[in-house]
C-alpha positions as CSV (number, residue, x, y, z in Angstrom):
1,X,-4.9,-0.5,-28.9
2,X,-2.0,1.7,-30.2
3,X,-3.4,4.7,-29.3
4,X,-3.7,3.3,-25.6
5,X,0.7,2.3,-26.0
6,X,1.3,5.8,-27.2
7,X,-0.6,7.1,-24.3
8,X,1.3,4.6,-22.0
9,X,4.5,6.1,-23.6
10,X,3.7,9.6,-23.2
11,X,2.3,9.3,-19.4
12,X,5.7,7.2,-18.9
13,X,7.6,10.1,-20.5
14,X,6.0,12.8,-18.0
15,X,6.2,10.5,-14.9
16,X,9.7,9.8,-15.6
17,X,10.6,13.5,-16.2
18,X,8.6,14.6,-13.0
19,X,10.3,11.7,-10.9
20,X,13.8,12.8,-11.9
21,X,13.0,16.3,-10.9
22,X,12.0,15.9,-7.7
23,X,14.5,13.2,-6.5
24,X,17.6,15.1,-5.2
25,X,20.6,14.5,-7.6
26,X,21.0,14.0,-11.0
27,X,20.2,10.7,-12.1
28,X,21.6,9.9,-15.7
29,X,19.1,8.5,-17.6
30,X,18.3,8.8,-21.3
31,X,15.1,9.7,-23.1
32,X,14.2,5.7,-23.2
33,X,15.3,5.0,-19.5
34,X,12.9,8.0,-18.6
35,X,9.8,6.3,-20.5
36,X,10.6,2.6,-18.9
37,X,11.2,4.4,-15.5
38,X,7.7,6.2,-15.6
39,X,6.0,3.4,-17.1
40,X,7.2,0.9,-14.6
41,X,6.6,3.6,-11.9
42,X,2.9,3.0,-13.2
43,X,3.0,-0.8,-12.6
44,X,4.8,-0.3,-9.4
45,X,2.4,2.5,-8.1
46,X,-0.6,0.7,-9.5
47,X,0.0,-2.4,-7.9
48,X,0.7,-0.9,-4.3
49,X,-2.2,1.0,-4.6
50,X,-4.5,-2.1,-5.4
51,X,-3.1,-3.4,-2.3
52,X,-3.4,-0.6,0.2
53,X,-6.3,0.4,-1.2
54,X,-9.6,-1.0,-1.5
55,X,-10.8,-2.9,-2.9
56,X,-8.4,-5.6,-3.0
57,X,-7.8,-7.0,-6.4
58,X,-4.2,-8.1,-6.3
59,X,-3.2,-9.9,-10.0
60,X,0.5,-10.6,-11.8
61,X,-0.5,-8.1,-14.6
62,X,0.3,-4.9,-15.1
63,X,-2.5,-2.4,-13.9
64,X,-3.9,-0.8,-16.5
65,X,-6.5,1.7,-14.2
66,X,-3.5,3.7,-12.5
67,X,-3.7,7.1,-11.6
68,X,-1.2,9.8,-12.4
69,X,-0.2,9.8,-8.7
70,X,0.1,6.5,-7.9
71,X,2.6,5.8,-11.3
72,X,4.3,9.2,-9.5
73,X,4.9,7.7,-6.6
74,X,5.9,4.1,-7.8
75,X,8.6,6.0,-9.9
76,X,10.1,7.8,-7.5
77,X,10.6,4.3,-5.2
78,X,12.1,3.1,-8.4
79,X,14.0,5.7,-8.8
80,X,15.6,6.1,-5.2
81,X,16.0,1.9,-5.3
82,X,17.9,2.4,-8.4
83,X,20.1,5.6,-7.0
84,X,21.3,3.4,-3.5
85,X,22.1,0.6,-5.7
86,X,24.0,2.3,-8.6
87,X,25.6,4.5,-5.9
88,X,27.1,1.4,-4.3
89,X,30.6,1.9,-5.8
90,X,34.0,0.9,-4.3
91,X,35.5,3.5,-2.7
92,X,39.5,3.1,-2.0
């Protein structure tokens, strides 16, 4: 059970990194907004894949059998969501 977190964590961690690398621009997040953006990259990617993909098996919870590519792939959609809405600013 804790060792399955920490590997949550560190996955999260690389995802993250990789995700901010290959979006254009630099996106200002910290060490801990990295982790939560790969790891929510995972639920995000996991959760599209189970419905592209078959078979079907759509459910509220978190994913836990996500690939590398598909937590990727949700945190780079997270990641450009979170650039057009923090880049929403008032310009005078």
């Amino acid at each position: 059970m804790i060792l399955n977190i920490l590997w949550m964590i560190l996955l999260g961690l690389i995802v993250g990194w990789i995700a901010k690398t290959i979006v254009p621009g630099s996106a200002q997040l910290g060490w801990v907004s990295t982790g939560l953006l790969g790891i929510a990259g995972g639920w995000v990617g996991g959760t599209l894949g189970s419905l592209v993909f078959s078979p079907h098996h759509f459910d509220i919870t978190p994913p836990i059998k996500h690939s590398f590519l598909g937590a990727l792939v949700g945190a780079v959609i997270l990641l450009l969501i979170y650039k057009s809405v923090a880049g929403r600013g008032t310009k005078v």
